[in-house]
BAPATI-856927 format. One record per atom (N, C-alpha, C, O): residue in one letter; x, y, z; atom name. Coordinates in nm, 4 decimals, m for minus. Example, Ala and Ser with C-alpha at 12.3 -4.5 7.8 and 13.67 -1.06 7.14 Angstrom:
a:1.3190:m0.5690:0.7800:N
a:1.2300:m0.4500:0.7800:CA
a:1.3200:m0.3300:0.7800:C
a:1.4236:m0.3319:0.8465:O
s:1.2850:m0.2250:0.7080:N
s:1.3670:m0.1060:0.7140:CA
s:1.2900:0.0030:0.7870:C
s:1.3409:0.1138:0.8039:O
REM end
This chain:
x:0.0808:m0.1195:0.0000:N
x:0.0000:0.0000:0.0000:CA
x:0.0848:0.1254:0.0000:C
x:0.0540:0.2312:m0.0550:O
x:0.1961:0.1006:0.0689:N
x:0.2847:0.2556:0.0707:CA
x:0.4156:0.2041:m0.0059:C
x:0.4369:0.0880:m0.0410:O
x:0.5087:0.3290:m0.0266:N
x:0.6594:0.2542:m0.0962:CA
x:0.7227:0.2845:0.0297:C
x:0.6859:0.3372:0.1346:O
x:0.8421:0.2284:m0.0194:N
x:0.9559:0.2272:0.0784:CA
x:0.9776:0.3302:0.1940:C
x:0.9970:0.2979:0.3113:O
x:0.9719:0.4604:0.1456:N
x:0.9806:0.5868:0.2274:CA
x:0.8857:0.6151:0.3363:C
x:0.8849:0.7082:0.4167:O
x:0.7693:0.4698:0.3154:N
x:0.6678:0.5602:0.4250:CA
x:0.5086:0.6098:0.3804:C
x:0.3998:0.5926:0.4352:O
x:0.5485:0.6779:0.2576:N
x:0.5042:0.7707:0.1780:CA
x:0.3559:0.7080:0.1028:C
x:0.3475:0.5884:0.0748:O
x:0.2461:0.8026:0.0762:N
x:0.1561:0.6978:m0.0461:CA
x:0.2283:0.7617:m0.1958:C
x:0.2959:0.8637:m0.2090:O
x:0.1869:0.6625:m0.2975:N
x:0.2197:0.6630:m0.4191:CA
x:0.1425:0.7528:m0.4645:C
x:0.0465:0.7950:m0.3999:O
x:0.1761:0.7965:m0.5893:N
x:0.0444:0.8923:m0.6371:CA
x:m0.0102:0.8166:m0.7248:C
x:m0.0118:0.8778:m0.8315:O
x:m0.0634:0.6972:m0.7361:N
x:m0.1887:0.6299:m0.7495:CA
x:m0.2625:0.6045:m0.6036:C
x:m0.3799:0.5713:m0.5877:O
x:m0.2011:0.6195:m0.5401:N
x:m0.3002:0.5533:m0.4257:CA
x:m0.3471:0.7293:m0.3733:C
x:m0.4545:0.7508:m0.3170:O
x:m0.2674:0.8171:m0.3980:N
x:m0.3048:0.9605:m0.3525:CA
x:m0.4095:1.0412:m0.4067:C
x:m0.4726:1.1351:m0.3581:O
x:m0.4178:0.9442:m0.5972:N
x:m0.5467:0.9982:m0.6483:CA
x:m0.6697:0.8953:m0.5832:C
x:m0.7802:0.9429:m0.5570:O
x:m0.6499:0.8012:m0.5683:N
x:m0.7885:0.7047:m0.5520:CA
x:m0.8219:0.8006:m0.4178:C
x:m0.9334:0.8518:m0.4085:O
x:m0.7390:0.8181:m0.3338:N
x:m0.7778:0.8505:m0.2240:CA
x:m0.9064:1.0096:m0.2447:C
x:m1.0237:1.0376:m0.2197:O
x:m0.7750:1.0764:m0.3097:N
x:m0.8641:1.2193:m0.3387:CA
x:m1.0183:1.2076:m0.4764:C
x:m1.0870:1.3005:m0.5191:O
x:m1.0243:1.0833:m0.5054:N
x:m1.1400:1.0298:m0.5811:CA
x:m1.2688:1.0214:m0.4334:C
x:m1.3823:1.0608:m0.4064:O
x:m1.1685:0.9513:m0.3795:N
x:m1.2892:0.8624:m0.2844:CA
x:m1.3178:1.0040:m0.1576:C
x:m1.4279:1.0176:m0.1042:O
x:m1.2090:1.0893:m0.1296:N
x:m1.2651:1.1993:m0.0482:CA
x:m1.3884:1.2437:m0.0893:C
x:m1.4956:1.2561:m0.0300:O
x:m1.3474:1.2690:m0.2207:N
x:m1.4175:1.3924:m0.2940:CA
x:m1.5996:1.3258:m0.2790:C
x:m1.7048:1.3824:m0.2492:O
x:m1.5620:1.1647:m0.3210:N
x:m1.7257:1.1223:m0.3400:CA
x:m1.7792:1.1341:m0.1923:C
x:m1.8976:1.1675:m0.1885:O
x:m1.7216:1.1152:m0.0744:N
x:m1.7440:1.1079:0.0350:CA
x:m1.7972:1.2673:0.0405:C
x:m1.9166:1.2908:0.0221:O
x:m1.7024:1.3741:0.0668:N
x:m1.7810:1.5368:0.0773:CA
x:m1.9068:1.5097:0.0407:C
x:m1.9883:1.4924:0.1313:O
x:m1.9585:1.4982:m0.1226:N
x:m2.0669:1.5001:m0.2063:CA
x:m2.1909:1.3855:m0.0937:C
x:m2.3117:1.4061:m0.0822:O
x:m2.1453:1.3196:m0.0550:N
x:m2.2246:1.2010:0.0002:CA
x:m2.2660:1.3307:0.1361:C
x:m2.3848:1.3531:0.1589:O
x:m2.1849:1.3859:0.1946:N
x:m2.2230:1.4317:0.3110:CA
x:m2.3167:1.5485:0.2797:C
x:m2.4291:1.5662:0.3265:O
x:m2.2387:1.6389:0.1762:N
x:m2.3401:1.7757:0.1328:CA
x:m2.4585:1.7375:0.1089:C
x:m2.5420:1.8266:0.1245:O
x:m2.5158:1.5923:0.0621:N
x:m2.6338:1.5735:0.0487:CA
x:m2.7197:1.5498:0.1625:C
x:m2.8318:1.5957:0.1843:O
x:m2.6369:1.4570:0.2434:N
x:m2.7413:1.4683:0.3518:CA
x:m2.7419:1.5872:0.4530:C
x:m2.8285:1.5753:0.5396:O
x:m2.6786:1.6787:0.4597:N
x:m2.6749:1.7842:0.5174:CA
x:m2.7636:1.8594:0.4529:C
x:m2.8148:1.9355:0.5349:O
x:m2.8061:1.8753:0.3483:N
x:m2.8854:1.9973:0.2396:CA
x:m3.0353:1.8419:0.2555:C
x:m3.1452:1.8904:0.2822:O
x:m3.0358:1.7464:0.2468:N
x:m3.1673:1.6865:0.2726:CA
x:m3.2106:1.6100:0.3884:C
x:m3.3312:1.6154:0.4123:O
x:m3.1479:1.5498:0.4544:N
x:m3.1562:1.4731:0.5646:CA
x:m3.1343:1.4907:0.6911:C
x:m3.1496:1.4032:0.7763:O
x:m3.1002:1.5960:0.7100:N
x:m2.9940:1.6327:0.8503:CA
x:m3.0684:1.5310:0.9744:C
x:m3.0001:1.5492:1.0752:O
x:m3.1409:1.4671:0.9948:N
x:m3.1540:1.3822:1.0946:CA
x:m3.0377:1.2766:1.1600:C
x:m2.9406:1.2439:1.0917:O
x:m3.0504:1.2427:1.2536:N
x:m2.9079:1.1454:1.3534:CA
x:m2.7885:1.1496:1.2452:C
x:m2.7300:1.2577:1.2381:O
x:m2.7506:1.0604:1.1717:N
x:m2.6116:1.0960:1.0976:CA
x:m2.6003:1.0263:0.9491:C
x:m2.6547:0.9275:0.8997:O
x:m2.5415:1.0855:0.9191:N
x:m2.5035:0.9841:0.7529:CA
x:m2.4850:0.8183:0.7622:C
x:m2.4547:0.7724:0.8723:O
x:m2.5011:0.7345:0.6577:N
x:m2.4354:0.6408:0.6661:CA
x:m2.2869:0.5785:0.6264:C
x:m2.2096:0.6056:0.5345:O
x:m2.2806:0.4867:0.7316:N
x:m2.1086:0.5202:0.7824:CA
x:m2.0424:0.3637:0.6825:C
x:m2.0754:0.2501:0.7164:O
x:m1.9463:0.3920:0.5586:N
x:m1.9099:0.2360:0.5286:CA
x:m1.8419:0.1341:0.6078:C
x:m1.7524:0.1539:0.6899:O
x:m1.9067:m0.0037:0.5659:N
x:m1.8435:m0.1105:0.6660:CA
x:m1.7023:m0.0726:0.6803:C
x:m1.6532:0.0293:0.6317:O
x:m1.6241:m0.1829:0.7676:N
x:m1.4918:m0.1283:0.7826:CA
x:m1.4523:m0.2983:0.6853:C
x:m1.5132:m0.4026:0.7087:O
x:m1.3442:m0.2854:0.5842:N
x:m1.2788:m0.3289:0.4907:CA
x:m1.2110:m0.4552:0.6256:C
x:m1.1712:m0.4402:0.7411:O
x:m1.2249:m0.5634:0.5429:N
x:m1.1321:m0.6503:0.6214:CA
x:m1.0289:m0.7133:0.5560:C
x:m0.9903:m0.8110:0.6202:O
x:m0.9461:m0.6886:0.4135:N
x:m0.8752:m0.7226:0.3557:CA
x:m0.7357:m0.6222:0.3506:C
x:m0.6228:m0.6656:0.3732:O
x:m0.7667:m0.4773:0.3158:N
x:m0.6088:m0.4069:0.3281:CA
x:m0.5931:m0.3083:0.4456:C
x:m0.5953:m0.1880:0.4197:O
x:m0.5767:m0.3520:0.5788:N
x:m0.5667:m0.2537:0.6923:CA
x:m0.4115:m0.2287:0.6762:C
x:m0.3110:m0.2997:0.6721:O
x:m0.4432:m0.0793:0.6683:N
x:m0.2980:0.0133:0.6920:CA
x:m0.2508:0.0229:0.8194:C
x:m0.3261:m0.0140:0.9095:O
x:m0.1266:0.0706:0.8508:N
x:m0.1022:0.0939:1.0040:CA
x:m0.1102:0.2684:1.0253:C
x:m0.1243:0.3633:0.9482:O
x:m0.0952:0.2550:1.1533:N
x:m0.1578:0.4517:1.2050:CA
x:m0.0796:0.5091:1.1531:C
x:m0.1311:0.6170:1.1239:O
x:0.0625:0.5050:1.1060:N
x:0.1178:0.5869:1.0319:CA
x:0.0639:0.6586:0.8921:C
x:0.0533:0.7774:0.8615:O
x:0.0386:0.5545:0.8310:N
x:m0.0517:0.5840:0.7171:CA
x:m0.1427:0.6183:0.7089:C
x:m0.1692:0.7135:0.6355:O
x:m0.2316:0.5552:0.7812:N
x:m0.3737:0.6349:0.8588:CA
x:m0.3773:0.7624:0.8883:C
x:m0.4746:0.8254:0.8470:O
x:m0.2885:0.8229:0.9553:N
x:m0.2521:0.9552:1.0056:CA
x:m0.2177:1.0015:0.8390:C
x:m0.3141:1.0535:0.7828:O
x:m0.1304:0.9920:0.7816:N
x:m0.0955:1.0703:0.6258:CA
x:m0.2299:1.0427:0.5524:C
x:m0.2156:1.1172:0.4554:O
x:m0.3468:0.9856:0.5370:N
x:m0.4367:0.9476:0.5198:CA
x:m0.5227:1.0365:0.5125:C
x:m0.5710:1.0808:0.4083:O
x:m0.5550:1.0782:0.6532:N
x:m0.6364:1.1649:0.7424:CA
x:m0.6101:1.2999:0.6841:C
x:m0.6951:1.3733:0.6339:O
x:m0.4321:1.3334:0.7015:N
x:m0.3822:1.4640:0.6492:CA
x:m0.3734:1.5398:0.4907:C
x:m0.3454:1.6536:0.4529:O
x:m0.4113:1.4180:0.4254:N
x:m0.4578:1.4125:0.3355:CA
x:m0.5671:1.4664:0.2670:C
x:m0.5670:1.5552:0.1818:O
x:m0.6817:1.3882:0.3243:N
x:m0.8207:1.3919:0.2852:CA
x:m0.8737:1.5413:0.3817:C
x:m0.9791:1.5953:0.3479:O
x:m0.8062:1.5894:0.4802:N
x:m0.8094:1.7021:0.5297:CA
x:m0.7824:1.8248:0.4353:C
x:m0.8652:1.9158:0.4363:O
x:m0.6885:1.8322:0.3659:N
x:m0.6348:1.9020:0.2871:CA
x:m0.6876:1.9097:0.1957:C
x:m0.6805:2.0277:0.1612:O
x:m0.7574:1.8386:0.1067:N
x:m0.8681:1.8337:0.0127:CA
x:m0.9759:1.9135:0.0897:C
x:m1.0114:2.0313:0.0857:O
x:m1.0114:1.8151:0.1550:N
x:m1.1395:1.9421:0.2401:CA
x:m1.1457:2.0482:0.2378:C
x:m1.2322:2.0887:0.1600:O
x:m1.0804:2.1389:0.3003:N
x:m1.0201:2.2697:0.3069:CA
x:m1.0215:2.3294:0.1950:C
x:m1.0388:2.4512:0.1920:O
x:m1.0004:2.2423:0.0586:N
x:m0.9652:2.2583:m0.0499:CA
x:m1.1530:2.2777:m0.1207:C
x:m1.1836:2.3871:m0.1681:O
x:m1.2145:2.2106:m0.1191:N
x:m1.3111:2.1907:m0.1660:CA
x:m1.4210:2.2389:m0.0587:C
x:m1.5306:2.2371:m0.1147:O
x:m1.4293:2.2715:0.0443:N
x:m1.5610:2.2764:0.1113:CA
x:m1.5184:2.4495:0.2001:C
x:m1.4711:2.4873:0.3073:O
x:m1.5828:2.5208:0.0478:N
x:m1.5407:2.7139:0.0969:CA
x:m1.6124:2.8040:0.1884:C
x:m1.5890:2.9213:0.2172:O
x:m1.7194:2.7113:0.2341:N
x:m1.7860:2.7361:0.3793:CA
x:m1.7666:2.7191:0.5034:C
x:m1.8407:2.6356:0.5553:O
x:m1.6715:2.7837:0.5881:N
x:m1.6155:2.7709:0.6939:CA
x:m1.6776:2.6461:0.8142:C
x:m1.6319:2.5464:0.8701:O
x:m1.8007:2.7180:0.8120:N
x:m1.8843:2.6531:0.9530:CA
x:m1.9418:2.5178:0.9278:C
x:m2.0118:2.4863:0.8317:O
x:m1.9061:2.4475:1.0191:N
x:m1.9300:2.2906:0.9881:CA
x:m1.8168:2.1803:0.8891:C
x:m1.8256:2.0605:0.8619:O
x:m1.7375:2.2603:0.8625:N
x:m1.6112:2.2160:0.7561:CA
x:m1.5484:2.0338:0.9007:C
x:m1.4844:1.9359:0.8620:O
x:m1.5892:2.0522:1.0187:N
x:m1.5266:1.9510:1.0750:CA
x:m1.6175:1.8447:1.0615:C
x:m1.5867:1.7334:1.1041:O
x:m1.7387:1.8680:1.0010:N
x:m1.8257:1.7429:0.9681:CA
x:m1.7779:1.6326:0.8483:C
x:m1.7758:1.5096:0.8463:O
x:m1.7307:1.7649:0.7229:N
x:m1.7026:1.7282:0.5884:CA
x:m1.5580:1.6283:0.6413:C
x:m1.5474:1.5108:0.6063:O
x:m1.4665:1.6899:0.7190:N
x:m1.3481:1.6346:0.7214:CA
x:m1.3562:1.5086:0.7711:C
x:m1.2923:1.4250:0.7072:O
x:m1.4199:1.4675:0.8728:N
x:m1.4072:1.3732:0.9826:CA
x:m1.4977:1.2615:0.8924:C
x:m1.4481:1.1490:0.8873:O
x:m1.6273:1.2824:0.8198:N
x:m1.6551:1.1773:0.7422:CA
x:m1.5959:1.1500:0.6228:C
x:m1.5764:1.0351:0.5832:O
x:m1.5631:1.2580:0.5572:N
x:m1.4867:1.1614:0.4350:CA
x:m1.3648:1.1194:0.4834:C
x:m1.3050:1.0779:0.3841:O
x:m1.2938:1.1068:0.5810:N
x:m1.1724:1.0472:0.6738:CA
x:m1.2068:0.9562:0.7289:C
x:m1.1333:0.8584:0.7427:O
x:m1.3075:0.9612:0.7681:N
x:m1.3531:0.7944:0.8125:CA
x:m1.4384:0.7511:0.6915:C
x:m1.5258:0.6756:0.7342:O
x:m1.4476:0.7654:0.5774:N
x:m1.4741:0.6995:0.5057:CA
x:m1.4129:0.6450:0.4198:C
x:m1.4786:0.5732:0.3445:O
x:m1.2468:0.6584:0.3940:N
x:m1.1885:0.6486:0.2989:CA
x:m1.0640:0.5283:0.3936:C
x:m0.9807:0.4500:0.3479:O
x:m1.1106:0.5691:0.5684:N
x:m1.0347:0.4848:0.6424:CA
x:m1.0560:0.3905:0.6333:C
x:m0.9726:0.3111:0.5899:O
x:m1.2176:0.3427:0.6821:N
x:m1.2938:0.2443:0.7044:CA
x:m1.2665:0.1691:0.5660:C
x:m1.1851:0.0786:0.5846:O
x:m1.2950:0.1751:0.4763:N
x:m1.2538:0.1029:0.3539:CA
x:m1.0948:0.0286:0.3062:C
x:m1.0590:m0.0438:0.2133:O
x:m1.0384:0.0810:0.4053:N
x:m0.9034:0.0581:0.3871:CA
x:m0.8935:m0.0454:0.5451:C
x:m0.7814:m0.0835:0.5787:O
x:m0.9915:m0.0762:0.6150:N
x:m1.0113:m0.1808:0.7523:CA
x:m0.9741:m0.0849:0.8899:C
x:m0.9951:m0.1278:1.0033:O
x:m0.9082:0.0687:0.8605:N
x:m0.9004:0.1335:0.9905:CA
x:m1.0413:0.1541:1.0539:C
x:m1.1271:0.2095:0.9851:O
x:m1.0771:0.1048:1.2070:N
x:m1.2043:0.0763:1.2573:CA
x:m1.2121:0.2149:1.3479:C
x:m1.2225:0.2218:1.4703:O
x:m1.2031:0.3342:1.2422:N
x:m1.2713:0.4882:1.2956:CA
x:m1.4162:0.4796:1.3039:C
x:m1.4940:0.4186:1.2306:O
x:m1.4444:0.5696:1.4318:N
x:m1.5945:0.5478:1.4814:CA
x:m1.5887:0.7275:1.4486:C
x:m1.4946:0.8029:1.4731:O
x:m1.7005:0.7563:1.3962:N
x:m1.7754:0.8914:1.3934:CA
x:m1.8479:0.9784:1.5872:C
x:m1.9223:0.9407:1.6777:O
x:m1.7915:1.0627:1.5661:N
x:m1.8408:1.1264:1.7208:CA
x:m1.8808:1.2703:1.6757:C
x:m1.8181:1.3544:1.6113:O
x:m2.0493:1.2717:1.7498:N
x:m2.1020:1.4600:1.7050:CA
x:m2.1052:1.5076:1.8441:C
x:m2.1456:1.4385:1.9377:O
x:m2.0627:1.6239:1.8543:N
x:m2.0357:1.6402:1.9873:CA
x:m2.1541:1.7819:1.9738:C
x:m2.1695:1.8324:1.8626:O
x:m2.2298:1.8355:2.0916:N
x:m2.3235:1.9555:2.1245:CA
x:m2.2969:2.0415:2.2470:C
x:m2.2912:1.9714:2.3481:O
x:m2.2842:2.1328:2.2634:N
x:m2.3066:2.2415:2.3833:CA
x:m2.3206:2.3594:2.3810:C
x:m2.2557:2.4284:2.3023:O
x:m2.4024:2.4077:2.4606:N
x:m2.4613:2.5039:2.4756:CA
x:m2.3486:2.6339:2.4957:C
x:m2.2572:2.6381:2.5782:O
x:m2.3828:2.7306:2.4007:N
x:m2.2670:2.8125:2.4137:CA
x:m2.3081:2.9864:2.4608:C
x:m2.2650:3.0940:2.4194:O
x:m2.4067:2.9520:2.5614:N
x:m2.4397:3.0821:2.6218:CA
x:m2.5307:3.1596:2.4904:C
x:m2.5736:3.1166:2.3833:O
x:m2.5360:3.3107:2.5655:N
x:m2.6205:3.3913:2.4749:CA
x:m2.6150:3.3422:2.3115:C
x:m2.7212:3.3151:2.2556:O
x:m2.5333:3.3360:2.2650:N
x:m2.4760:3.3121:2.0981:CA
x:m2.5186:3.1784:2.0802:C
x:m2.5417:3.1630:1.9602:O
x:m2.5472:3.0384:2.1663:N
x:m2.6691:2.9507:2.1194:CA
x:m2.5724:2.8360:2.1457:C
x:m2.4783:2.8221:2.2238:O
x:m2.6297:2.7569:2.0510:N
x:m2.5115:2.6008:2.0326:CA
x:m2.4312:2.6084:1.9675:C
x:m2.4113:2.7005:1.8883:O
x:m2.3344:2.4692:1.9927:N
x:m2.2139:2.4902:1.8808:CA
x:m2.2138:2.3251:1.8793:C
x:m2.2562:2.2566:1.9724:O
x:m2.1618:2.2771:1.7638:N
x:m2.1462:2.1243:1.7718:CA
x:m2.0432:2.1132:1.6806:C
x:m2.0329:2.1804:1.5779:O
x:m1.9331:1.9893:1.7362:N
x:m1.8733:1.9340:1.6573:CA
x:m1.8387:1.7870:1.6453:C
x:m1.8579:1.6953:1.7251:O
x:m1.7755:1.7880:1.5095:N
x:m1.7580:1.6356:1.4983:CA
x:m1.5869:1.6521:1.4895:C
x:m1.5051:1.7404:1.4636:O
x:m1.5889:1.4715:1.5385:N
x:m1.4149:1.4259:1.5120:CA
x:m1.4230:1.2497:1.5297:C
x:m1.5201:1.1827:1.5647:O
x:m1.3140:1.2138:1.4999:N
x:m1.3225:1.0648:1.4892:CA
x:m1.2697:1.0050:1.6226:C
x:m1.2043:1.0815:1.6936:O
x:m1.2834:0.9189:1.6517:N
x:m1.2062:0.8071:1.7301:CA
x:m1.1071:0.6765:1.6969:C
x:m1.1658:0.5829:1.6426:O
x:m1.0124:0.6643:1.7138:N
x:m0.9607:0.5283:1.6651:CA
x:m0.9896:0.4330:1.7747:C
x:m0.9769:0.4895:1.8833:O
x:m1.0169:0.3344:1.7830:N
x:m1.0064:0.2354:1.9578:CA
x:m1.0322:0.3102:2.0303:C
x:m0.9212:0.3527:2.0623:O
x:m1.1347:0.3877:2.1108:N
x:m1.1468:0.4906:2.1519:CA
x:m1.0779:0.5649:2.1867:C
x:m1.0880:0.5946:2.3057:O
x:m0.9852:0.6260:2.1147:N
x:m0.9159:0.7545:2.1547:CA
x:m0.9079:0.8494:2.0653:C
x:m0.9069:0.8023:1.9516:O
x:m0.9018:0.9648:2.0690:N
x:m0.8949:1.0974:1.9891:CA
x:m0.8235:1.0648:1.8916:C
x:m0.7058:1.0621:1.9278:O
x:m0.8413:1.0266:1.7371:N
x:m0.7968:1.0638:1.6045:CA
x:m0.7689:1.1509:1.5517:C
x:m0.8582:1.1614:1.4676:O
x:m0.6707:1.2678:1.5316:N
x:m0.6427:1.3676:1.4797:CA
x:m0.7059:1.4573:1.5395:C
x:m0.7701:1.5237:1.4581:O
x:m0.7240:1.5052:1.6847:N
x:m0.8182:1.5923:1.7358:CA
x:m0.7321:1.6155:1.8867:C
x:m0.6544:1.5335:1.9357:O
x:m0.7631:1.7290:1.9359:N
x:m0.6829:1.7907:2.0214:CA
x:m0.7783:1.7604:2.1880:C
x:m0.8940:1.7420:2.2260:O
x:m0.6888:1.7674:2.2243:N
x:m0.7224:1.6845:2.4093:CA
x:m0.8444:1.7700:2.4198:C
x:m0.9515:1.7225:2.4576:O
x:m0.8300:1.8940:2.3873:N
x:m0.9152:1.9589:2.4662:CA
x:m1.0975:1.8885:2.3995:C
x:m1.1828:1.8494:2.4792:O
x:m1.1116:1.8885:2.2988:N
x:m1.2679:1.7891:2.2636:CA
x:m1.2991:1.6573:2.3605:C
x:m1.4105:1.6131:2.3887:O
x:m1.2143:1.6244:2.3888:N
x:m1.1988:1.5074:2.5242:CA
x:m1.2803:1.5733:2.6089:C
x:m1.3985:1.5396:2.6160:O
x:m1.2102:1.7176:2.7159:N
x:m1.2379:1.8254:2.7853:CA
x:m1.3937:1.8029:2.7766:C
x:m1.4656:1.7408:2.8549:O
x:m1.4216:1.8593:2.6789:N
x:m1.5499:1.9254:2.6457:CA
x:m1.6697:1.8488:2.6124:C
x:m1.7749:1.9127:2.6122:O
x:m1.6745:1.7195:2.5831:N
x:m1.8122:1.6548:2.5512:CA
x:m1.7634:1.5328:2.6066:C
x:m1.6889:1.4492:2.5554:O
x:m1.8250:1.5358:2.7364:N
x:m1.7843:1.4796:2.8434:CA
x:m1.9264:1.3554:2.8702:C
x:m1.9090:1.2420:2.9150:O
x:m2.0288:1.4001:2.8393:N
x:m2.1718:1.2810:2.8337:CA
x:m2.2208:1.2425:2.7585:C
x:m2.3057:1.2934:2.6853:O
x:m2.1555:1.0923:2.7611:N
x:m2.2085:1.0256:2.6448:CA
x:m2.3924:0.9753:2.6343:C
x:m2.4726:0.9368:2.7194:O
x:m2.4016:1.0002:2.4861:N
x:m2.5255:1.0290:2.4965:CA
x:m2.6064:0.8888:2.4259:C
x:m2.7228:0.8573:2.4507:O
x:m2.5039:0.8081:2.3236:N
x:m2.5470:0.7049:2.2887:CA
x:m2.4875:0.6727:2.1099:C
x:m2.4211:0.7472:2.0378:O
x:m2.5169:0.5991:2.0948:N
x:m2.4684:0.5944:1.9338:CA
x:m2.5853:0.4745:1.8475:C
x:m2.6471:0.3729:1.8792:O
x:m2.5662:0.5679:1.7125:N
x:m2.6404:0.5230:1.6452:CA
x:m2.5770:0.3846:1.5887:C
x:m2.6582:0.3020:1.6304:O
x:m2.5130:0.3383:1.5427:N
x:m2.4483:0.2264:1.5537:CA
x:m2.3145:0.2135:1.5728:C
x:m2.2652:0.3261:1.5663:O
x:m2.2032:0.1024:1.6001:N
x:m2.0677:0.1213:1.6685:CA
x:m1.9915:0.2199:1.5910:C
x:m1.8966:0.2626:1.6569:O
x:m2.0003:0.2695:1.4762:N
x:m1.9282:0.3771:1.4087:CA
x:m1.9532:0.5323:1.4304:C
x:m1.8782:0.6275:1.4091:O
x:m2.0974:0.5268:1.4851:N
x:m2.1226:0.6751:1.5023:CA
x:m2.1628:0.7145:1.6483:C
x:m2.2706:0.6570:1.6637:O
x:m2.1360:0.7761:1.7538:N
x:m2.1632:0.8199:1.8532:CA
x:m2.1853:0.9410:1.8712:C
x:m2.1192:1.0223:1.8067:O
x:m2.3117:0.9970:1.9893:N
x:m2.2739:1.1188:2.0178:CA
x:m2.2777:1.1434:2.1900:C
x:m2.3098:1.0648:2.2791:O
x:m2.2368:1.2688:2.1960:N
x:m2.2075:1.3285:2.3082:CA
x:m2.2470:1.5096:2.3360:C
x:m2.2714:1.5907:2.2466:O
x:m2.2446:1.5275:2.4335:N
x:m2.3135:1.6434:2.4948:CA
x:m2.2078:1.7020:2.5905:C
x:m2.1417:1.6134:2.6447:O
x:m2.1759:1.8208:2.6239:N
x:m2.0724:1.9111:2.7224:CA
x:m2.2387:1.9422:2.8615:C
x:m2.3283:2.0256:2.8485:O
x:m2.2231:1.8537:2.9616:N
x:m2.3361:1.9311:3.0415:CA
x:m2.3395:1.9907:3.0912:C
x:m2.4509:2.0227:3.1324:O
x:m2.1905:2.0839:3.1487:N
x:m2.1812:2.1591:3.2190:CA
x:m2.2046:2.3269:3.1716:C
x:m2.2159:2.4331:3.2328:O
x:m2.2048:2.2850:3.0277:N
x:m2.2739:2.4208:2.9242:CA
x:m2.4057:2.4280:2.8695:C
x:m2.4210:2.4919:2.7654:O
x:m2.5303:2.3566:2.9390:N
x:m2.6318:2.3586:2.8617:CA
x:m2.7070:2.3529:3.0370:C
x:m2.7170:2.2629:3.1204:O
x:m2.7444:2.4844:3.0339:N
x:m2.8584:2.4595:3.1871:CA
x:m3.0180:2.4480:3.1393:C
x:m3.1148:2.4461:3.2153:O
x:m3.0199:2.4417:3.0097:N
x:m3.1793:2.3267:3.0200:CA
x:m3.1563:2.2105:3.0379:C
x:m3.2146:2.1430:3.1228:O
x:m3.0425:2.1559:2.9393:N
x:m3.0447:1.9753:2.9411:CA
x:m2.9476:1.9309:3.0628:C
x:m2.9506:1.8116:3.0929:O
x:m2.8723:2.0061:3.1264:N
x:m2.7823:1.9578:3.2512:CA
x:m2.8674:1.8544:3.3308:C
x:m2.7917:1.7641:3.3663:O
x:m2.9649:1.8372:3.3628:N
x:m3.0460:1.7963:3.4856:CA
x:m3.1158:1.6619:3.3690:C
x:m3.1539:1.5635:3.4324:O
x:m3.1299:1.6534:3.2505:N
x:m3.1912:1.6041:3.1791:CA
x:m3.0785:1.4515:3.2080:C
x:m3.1088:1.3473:3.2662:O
x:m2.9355:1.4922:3.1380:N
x:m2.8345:1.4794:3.1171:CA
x:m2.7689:1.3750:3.2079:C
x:m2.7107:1.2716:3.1751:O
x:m2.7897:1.4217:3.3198:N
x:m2.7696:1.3882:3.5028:CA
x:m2.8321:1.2456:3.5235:C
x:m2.7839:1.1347:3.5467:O
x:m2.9607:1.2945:3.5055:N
x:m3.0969:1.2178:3.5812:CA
x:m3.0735:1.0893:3.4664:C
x:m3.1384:0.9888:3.4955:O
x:m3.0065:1.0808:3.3652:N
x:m3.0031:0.9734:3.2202:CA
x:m2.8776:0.8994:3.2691:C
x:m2.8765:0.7805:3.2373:O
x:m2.7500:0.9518:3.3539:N
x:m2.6553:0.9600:3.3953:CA
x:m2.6496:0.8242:3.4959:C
x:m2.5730:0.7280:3.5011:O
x:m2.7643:0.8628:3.5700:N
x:m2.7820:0.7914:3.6743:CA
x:m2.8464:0.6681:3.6537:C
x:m2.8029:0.5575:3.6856:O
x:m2.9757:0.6999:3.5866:N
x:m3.0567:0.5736:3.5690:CA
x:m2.9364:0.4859:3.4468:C
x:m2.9670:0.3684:3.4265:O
x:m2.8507:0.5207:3.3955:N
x:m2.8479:0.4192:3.3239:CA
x:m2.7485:0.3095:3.4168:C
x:m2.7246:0.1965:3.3741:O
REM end
């Protein structure tokens, strides 16, 4: 899958930026028609699993396209994180999708997404750890979400009381 250096080939750098690109398009649609719980997420590949090195150049990759292609700032971490786990998952890396929500005072909500590898932060900075701290449930093992409760004083008590009983 990689040459000697580490590196992807630039055949494997176009398939990749093929398969980003169809992935964005897959998401802009359900964002512009569907916006309900989340997109659908592809199986995870059980024939060519890369290792995290590659995974990571992978990620940095299909990021860079993003950026490249999606000229609307807000929500750009949705576009990234699914066509990255979509181009992973096909390749057998077992990235799970995470939408994260909290309440951000007068100025309203804010939500974001990022991936997980084995549960731990995929290309995403400690502090999203920090911040969406209650898990809220997942739509199937690839997609999860979560809630910050210490920023939302309608659902805090909601949040709590779900906390407990479960």
């Amino acid at each position: 899958m990689t040459t000697d250096d580490g590196g992807l080939t630039l055949r494997e750098k176009i398939i990749i930026i093929r398969e980003a690109l169809a992935a964005i398009m897959v998401a802009a649609r359900f964002r512009a028609f569907d916006r309900n719980g989340a997109p659908p997420m592809p199986e995870i590949a059980l024939k060519a699993v890369v290792d995290r090195p590659t995974a990571e150049r992978i990620a940095k990759l299909v990021g860079f396209i993003t950026r490249l292609v999606v000229v609307w700032k807000r929500r750009i971490c949705f576009y990234r994180s699914f066509a990255t786990a979509c181009v992973l998952r096909t390749r057998g890396v077992p990235v799970a999708l995470n939408f994260g929500y909290r309440w951000d005072g007068p100025t309203g909500s804010m939500a974001h997404c990022w991936m997980t590898l084995e549960g731990e932060l995929f290309r995403e900075t400690e502090e999203t750890g920090r911040i969406y701290t209650a898990y809220l449930g997942e739509k199937e093992a690839a997609i999860r979400f979560w809630a910050d409760p210490d920023n939302d004083p309608v659902n805090r008590e909601k949040l709590i009381k779900r906390e407990i009983d479960q």
